[in-house]
N, C-alpha and C positions, 0 to 999 in steps of 0.2 A: 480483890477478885474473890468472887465466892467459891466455896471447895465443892464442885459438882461430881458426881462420879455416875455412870452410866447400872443400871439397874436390871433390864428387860430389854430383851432384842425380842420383836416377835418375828417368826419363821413361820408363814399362809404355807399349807402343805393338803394336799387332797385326802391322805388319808395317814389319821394320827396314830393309828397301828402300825404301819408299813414305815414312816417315820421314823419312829426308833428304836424300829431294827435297821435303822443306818445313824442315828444320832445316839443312841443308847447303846446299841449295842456292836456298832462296827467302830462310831468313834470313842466309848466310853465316859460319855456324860451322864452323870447319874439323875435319874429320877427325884424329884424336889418335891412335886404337887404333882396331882394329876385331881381333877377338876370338871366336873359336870355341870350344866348347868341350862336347858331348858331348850335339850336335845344336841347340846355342843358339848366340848371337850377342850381343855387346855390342860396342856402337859407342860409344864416348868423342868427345866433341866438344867443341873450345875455344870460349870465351867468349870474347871479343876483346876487348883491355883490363882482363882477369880474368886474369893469369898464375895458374894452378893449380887454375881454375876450368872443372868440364868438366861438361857434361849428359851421360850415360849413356845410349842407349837399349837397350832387352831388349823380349825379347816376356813375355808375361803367365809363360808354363811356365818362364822362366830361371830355372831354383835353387830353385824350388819345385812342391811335391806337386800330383799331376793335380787333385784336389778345389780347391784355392789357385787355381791357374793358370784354369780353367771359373771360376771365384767371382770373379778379378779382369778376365778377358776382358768375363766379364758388364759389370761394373763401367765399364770402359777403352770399349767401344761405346758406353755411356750416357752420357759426358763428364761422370761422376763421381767422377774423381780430380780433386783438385786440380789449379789451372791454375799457367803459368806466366807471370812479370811481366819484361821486358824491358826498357832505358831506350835511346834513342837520341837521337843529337841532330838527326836530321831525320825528325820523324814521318810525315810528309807522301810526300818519299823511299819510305821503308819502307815506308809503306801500299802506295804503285802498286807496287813491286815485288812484293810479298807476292804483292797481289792478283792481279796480272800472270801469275803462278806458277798459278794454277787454285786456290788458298787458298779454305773457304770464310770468307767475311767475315761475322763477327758482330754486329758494330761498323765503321764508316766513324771516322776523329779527329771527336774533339768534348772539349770543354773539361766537365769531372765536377765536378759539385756540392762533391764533396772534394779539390779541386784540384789533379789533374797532365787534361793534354790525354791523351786515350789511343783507342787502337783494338783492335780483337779480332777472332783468327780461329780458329778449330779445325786442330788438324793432322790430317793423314790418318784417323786411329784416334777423333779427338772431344776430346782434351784443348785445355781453352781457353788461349792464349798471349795476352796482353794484352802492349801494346807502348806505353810511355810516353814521351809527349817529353821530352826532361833541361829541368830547371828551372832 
């Protein structure tokens, strides 16, 4: 088997300032790259305890045609991209923070029929981030 390991998540978000001040700065992932490049922007941001694990963000038009870019804006507003799953070990912690942040909250912690305790908020743009306590 070959030894693959995961690199780049990208995260489509409307506006990469507003962004992270909820990925930077309510979850504390630290800033890697920040990246311009021919009117677009991508933001690289460390995973903490992930060496070489970074979330991406771009707006919808990064690197793709104007019809793509409208077709996933649409998309990215309606909080129908896939969300993201986070593990921490004080979920409780991380909730008041988040929510502290002006996050909106989708989920409060509560203990899931399929067992991890977890919470959920939307970032700026609508993409859901679910935040699980470590088991």
């Amino acid at each position: 088997m070959t030894n693959i390991s995961l690199q780049y998540v990208p995260v489509t978000v409307l506006d990469v300032d507003e962004a992270l001040g909820f990925y930077r700065d309510a979850l504390g992932l630290e800033v890697v790259s920040d990246v311009a490049n021919g009117g677009f922007r991508w933001v690289s941001l460390a995973v903490s305890g992930q060496q070489g694990l970074n979330l991406v963000l771009s707006t919808p038009g990064a690197g793709r045609s104007e019809d793509d870019a409208a077709a996933l804006e649409q998309l990215v507003a309606k909080g129908a991209m896939g969300g993201l799953v986070f593990t921490v070990p004080d979920l409780d912690a991380v909730f008041e923070s988040v929510s502290a942040s002006g996050a909106e909250v989708l989920q409060e912690p509560m203990q899931q029929p399929w067992g991890p305790r977890d919470c959920a908020f939307r970032d700026p743009s609508g993409n859901m981030v679910r935040i699980n306590a470590e088991a």
